[in-house]
RODO-2510 file (C-alpha; in nm, 4 decimals, decimal comma):
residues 379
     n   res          X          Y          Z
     1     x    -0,2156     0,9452    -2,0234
     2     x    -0,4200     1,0646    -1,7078
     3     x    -0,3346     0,7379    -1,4775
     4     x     0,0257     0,8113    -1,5303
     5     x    -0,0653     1,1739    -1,3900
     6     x    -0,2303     1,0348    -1,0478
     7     x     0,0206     0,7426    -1,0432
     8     x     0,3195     1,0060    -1,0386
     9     x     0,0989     1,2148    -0,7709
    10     x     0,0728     0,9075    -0,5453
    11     x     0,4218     0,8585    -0,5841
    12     x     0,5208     1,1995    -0,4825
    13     x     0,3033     1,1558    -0,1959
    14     x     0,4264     0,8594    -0,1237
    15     x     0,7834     1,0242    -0,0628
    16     x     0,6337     1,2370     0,1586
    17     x     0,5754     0,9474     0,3661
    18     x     0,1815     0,9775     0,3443
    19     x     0,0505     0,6265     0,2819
    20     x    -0,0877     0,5976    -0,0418
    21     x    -0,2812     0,2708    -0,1948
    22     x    -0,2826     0,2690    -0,5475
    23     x    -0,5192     0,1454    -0,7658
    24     x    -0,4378     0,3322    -1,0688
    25     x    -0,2135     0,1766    -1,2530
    26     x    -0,2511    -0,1885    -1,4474
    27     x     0,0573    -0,3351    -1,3035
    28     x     0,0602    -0,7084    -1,1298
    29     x     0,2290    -0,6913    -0,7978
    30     x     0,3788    -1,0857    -0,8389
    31     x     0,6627    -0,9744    -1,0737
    32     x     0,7951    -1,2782    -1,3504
    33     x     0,8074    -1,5943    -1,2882
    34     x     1,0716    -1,7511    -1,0976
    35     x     1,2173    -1,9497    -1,3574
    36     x     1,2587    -1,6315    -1,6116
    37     x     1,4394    -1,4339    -1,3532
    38     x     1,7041    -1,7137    -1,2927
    39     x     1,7087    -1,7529    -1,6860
    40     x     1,7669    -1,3355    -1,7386
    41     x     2,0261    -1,3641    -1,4395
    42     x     2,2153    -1,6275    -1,6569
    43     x     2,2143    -1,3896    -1,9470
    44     x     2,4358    -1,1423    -1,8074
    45     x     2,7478    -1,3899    -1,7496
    46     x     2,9051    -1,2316    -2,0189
    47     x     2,8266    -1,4288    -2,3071
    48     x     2,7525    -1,1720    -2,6365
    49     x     2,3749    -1,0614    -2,6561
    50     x     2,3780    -0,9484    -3,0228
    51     x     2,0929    -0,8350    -3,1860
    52     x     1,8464    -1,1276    -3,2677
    53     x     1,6709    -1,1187    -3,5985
    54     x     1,4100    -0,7596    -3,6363
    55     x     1,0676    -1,0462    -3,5938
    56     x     1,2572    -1,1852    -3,2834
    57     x     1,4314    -1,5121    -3,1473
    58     x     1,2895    -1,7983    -3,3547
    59     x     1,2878    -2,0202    -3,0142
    60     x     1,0655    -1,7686    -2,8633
    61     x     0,8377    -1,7469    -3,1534
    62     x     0,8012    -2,1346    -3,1734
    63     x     0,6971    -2,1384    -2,7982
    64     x     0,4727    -1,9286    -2,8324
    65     x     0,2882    -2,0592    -3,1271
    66     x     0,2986    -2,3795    -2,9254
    67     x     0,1138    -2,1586    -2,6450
    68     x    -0,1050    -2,0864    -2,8871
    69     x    -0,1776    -2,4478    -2,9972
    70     x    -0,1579    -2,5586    -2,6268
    71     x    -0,4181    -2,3170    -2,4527
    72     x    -0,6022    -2,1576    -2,7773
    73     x    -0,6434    -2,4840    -2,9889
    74     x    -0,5355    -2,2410    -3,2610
    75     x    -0,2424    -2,3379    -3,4787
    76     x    -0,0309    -2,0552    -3,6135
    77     x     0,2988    -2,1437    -3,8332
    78     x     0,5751    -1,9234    -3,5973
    79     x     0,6388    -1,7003    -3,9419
    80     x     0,3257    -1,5323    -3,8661
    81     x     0,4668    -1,4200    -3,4691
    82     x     0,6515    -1,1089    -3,4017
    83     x     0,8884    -1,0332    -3,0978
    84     x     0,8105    -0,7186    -3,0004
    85     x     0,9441    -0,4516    -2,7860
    86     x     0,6372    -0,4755    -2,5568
    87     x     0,3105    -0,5030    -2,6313
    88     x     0,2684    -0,1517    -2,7193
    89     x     0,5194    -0,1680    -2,9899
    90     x     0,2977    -0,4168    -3,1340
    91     x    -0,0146    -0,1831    -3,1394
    92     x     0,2424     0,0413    -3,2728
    93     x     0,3442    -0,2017    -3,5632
    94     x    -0,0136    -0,2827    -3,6645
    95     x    -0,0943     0,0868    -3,6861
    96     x     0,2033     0,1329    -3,9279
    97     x     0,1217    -0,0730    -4,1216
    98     x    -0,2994    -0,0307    -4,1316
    99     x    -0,3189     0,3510    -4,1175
   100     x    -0,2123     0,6345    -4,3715
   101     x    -0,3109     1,0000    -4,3499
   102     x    -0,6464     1,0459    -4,3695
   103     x    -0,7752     0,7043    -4,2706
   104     x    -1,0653     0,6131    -4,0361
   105     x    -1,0290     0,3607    -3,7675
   106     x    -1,3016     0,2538    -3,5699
   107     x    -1,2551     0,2626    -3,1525
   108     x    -1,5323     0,1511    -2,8733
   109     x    -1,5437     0,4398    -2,6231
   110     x    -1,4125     0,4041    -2,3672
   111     x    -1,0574     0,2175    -2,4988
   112     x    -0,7063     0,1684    -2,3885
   113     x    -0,6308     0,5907    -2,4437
   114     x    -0,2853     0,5170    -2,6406
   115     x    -0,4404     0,3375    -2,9677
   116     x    -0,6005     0,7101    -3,0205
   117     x    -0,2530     0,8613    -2,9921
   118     x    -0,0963     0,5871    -3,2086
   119     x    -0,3785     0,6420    -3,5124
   120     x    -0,3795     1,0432    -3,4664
   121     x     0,0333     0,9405    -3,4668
   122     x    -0,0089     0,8657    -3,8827
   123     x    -0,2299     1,0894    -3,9313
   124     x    -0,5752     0,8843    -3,9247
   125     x    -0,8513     0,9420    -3,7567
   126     x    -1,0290     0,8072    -3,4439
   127     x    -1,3906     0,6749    -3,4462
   128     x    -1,4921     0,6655    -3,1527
   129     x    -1,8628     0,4803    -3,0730
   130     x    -1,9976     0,5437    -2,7226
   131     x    -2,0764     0,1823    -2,5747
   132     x    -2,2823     0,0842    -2,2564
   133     x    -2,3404    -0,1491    -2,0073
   134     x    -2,6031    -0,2970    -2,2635
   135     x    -2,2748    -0,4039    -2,4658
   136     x    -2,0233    -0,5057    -2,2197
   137     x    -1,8677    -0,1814    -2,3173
   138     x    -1,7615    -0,3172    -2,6505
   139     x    -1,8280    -0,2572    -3,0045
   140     x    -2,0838    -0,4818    -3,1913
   141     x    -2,1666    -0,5193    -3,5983
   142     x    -2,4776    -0,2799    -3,5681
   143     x    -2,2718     0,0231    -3,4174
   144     x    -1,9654    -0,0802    -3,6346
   145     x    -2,2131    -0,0088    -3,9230
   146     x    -2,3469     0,3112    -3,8139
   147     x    -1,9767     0,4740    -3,7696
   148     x    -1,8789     0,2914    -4,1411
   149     x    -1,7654     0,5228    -4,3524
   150     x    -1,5838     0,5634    -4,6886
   151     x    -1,2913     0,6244    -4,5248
   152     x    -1,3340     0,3603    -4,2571
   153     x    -0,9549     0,1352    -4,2704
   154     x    -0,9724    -0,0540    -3,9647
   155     x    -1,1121    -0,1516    -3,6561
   156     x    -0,9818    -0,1950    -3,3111
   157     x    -1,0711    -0,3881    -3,0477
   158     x    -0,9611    -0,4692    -2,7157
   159     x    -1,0970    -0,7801    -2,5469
   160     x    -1,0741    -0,8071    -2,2428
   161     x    -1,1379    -0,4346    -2,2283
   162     x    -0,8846    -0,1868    -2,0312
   163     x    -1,0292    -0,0068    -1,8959
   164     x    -1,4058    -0,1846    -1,8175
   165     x    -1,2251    -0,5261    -1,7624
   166     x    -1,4722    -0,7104    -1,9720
   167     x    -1,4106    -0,9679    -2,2913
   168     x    -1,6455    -0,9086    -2,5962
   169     x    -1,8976    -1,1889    -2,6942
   170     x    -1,7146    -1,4493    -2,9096
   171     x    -1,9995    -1,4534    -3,1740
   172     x    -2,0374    -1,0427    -3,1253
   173     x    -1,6708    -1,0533    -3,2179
   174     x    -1,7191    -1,2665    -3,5195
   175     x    -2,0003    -1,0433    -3,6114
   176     x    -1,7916    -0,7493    -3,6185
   177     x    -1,4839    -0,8963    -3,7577
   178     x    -1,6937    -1,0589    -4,0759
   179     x    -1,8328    -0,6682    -4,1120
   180     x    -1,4799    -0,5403    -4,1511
   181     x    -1,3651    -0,8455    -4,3821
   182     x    -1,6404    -0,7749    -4,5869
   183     x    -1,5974    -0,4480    -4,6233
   184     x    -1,2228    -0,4929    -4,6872
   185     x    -1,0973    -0,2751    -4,3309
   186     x    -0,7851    -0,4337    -4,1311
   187     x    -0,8817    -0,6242    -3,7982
   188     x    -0,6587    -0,5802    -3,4871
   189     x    -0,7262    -0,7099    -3,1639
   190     x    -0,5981    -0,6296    -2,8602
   191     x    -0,5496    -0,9903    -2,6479
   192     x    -0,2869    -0,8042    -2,3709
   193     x    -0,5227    -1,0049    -2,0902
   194     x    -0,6823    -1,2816    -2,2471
   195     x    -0,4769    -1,5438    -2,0527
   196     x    -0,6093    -1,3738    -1,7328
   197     x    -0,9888    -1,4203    -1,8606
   198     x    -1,2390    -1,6177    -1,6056
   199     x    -1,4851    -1,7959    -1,8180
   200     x    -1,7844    -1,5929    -2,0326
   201     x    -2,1162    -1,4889    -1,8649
   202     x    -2,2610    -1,8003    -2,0277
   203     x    -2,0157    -2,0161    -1,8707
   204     x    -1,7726    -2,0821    -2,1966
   205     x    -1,4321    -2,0571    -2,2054
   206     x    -1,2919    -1,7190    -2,3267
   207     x    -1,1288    -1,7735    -2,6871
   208     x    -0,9033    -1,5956    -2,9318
   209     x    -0,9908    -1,3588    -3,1507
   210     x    -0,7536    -1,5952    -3,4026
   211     x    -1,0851    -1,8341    -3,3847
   212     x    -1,2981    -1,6102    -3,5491
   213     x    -1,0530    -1,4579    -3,8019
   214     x    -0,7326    -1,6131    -3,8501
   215     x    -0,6243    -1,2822    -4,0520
   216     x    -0,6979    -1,0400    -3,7980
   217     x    -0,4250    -0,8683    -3,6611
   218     x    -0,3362    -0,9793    -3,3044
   219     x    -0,1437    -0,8017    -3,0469
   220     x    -0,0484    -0,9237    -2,6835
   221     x     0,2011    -0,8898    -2,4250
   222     x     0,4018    -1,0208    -2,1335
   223     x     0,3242    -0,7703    -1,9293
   224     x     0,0089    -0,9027    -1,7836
   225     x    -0,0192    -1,3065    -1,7517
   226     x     0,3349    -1,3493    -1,7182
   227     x     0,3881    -1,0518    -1,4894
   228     x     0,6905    -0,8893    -1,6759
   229     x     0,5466    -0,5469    -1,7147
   230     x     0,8419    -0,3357    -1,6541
   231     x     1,0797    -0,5982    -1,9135
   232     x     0,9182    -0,4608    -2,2216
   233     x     0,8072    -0,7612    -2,4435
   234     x     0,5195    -0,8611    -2,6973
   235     x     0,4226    -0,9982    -2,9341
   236     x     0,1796    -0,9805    -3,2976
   237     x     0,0548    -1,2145    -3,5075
   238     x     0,0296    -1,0798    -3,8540
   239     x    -0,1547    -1,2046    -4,1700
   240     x     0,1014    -1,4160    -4,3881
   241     x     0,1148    -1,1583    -4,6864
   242     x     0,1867    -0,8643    -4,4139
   243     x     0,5144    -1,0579    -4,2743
   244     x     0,7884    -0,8945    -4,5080
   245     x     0,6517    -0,5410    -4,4438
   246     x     0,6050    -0,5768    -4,0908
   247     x     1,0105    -0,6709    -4,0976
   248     x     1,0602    -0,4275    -4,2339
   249     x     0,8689    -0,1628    -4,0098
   250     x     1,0359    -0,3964    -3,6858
   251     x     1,3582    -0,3006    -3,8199
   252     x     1,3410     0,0612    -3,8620
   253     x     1,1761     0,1230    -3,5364
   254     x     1,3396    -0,0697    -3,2931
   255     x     1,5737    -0,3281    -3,4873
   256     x     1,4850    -0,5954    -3,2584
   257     x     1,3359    -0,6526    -2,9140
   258     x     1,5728    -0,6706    -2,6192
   259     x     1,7864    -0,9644    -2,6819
   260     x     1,8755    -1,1365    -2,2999
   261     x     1,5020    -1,0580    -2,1788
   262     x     1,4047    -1,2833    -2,5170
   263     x     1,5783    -1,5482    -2,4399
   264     x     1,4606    -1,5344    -2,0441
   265     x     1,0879    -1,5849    -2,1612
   266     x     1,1493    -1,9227    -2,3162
   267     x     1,1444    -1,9848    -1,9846
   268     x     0,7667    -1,8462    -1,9563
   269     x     0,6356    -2,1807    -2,1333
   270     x     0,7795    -2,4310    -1,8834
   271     x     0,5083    -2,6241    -1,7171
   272     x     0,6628    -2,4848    -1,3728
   273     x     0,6080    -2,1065    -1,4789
   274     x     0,2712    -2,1844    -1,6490
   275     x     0,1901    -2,3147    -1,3207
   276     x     0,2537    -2,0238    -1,1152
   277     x     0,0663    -1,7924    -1,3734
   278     x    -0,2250    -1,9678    -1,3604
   279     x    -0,2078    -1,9170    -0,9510
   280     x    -0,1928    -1,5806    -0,9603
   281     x    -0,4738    -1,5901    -1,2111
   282     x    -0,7009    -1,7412    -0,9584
   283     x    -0,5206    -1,4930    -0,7071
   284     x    -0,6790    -1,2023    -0,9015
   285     x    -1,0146    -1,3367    -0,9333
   286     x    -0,9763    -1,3685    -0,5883
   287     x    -0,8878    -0,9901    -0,5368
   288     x    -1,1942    -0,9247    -0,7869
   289     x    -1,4391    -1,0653    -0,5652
   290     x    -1,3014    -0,8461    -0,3052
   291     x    -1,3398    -0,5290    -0,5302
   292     x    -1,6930    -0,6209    -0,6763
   293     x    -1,8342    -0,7206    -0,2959
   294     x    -1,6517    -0,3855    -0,1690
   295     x    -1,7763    -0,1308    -0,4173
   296     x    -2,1282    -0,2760    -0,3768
   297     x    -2,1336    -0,2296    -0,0048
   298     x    -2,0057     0,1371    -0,0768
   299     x    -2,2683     0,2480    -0,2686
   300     x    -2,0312     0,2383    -0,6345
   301     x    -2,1790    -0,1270    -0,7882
   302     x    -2,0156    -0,2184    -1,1161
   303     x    -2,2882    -0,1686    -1,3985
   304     x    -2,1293    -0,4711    -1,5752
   305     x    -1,9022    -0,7161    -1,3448
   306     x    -1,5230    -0,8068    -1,5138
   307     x    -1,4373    -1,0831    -1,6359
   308     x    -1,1298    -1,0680    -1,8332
   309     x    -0,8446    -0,7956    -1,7376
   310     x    -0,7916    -0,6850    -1,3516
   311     x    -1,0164    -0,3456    -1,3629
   312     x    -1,3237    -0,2390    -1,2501
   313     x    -1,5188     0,0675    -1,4485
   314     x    -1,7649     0,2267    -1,2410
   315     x    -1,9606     0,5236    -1,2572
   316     x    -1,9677     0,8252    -0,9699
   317     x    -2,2712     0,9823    -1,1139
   318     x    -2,4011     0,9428    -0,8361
   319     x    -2,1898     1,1035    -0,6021
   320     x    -2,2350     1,4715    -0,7532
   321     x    -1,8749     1,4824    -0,8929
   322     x    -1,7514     1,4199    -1,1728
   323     x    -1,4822     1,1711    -1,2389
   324     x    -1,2116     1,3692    -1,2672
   325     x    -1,2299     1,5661    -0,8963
   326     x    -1,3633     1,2596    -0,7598
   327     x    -1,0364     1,1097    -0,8579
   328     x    -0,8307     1,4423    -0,7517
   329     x    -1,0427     1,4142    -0,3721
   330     x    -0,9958     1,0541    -0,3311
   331     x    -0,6239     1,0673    -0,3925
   332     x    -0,6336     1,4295    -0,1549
   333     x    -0,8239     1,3342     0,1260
   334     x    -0,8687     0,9440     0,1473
   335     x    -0,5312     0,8977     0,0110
   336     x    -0,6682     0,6428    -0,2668
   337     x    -0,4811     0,6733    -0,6575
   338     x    -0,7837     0,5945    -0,9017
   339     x    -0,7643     0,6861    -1,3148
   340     x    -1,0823     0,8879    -1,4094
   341     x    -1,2435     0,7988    -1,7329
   342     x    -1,0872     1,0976    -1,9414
   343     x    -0,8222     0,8882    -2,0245
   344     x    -1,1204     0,6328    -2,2015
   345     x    -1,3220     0,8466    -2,4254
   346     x    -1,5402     1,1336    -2,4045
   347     x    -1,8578     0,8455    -2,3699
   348     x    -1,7920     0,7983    -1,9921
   349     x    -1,5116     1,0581    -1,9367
   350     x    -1,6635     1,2675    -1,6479
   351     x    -1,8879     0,9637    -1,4812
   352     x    -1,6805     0,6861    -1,4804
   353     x    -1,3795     0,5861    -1,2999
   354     x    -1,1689     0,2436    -1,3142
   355     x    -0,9924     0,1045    -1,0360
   356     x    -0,7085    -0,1524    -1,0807
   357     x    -0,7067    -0,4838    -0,8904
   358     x    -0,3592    -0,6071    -0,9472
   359     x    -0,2960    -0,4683    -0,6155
   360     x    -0,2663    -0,6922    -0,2983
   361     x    -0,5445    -0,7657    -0,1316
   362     x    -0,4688    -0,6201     0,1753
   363     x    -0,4300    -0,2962    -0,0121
   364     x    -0,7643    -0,3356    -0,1873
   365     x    -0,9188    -0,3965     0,1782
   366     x    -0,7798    -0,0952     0,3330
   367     x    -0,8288     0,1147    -0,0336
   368     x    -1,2025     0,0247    -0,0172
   369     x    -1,2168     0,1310     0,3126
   370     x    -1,0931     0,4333     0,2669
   371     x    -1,3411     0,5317    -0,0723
   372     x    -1,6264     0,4095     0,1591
   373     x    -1,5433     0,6772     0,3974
   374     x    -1,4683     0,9036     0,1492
   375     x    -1,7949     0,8283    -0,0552
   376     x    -1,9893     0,8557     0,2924
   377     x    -1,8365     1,2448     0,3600
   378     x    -1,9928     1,3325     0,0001
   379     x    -2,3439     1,1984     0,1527
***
């Protein structure tokens, strides 16, 4: 996992007292919402924290269907919800259950790099179909087709994208998910930064995958809207029939999710925390205009602008380096942490580069500033 690489090199840097601005990693700078820090500070007055129940606090899974029913207009009965130990155990669960040895799973190129470790993990293997610009850098039914195979088990998708920042069509998404039904594969979705979306390129609202196939698989996170990256909570929703096994899988990996940091994210679905999400929502498509206007006056435009999680994908073709030593001289001599596409695919592995906006803006001016320079010595 390449960003980790540059993040930890920025850090060390960073000690050395040279001032660093990174845009590598996906992590909001706001931190959770006031209300679930004073509810996790209440959990540690001594009371017991046993182990909840291996699909998680039933509280927490009834709020969140309500979410669900609330934002989505998609109603989900709570059985279907899994508490998860962050949103990458719940990519984990729905590969346990999906993939056995041998099994193809279908990827868009460039992805979120640890769905290819979690596949290659039980033994399946990756498909992965080089997307463009032309596709929002997401899969669609006609190249779903032309990777099918007979060993073809599932397909992934992750809308909005990490790392392009872009959300798949709704009715390219149906397309692809009534492919896979047809053709009896599993379905699982990626939603991690749907409740950060803006609205579509044609103006609509962005919408669940669960709206276009209740019995996909559907993975999502904390982390992102709700700003609790380093607390380590998710959440799936799983086909009805799949609910005993996925127990079952929840309670051999990881028994349950952290108990106290459960109960603190009731407090996520207060009107007063869903309030100060959806400001720092606008707050990062505030920071996105900043990165889109900035890269443009560089000379680094965005081949397709984002519109769902808070990370631009653009290509350094241009520059005459590839991504990876434009990455390793940006972080050297303009003192800017980027992730070059290696970590995505092979598709755009040695052009492309994403850059993270869930930075300040202040540190997205001055980082800007800095490539611009940097981007000018290379001219």
């Amino acid at each position: 996992f390449r960003a980790m690489v540059f993040g930890e090199r920025a850090g060390e840097m960073i000690a050395r007292s040279i001032s660093v601005i990174k845009l590598s990693l996906g992590e909001p700078d706001f931190g959770a919402p006031p209300a679930v820090r004073d509810a996790m500070r209440e959990q540690y007055d001594g009371r017991a924290l046993p182990y909840t129940a291996a699909l998680g606090l039933p509280e927490l899974r009834r709020a969140i269907a309500d979410f669900y029913h609330e934002r989505h207009h998609v109603d989900i009965d709570p059985r279907r919800i899994v508490i998860t130990a962050g949103g990458s155990a719940a990519l984990l669960l729905a590969t346990a259950l999906t993939v056995d040895p041998g099994d193809e799973v279908i990827v868009a190129d460039p992805s979120y790099p640890c769905n290819r470790e979690l596949i290659r993990s039980f033994e399946g293997v990756v498909v992965d179909v080089p997307t463009s610009a032309a596709t929002r850098f997401h899969l669609n039914a006609e190249l779903v087709d032309r990777a099918w195979s007979e060993r073809t088990k599932a397909v992934m998708v992750t809308s909005p994208s990490n790392p392009t920042g872009t959300t798949i069509d709704f009715d390219v998404l149906k397309g692809v998910c009534d492919l896979a039904r047809f053709r009896g594969a599993w379905r699982i979705i990626d939603e991690t930064y749907l409740d950060l979306a803006d609205r579509e390129p044609d103006g609509s609202e962005v919408r669940s995958a669960l709206l276009a196939d209740p019995d996909a698989i559907i993975c999502n996170s904390f982390s992102k809207f709700f700003g609790m990256t380093g607390w380590r909570l998710g959440w799936a929703v799983v086909p009805e029939y799949t609910i005993e096994a996925v127990d079952d899988l929840a309670t051999n990996y990881y028994l349950c999710a952290h108990t106290p940091t459960q109960h603190a994210a009731l407090a996520c679905f207060t009107p007063e925390s869903l309030a100060v999400c959806e400001e720092r929502r606008q707050e990062l498509l505030a920071r996105r205009r900043i990165v889109v206007s900035g890269l443009e006056r560089i000379g680094l435009p965005l081949e397709v602008v984002p519109n769902g999680a808070f990370y631009a994908y653009f290509s350094v073709a241009g520059t005459g380096l590839d991504a990876w030593t434009f990455c390793e001289r940006a972080l050297e001599e303009a003192h800017v942490a980027l992730t070059p596409g290696r970590d995505f695919g092979p598709a755009t592995a040695d052009t492309h580069v994403r850059l993270s906006y869930a930075a300040s803006r202040e540190a997205l001016t001055e980082g800007l500033s800095r490539l611009g320079k940097f981007v000018a010595s290379l001219r």
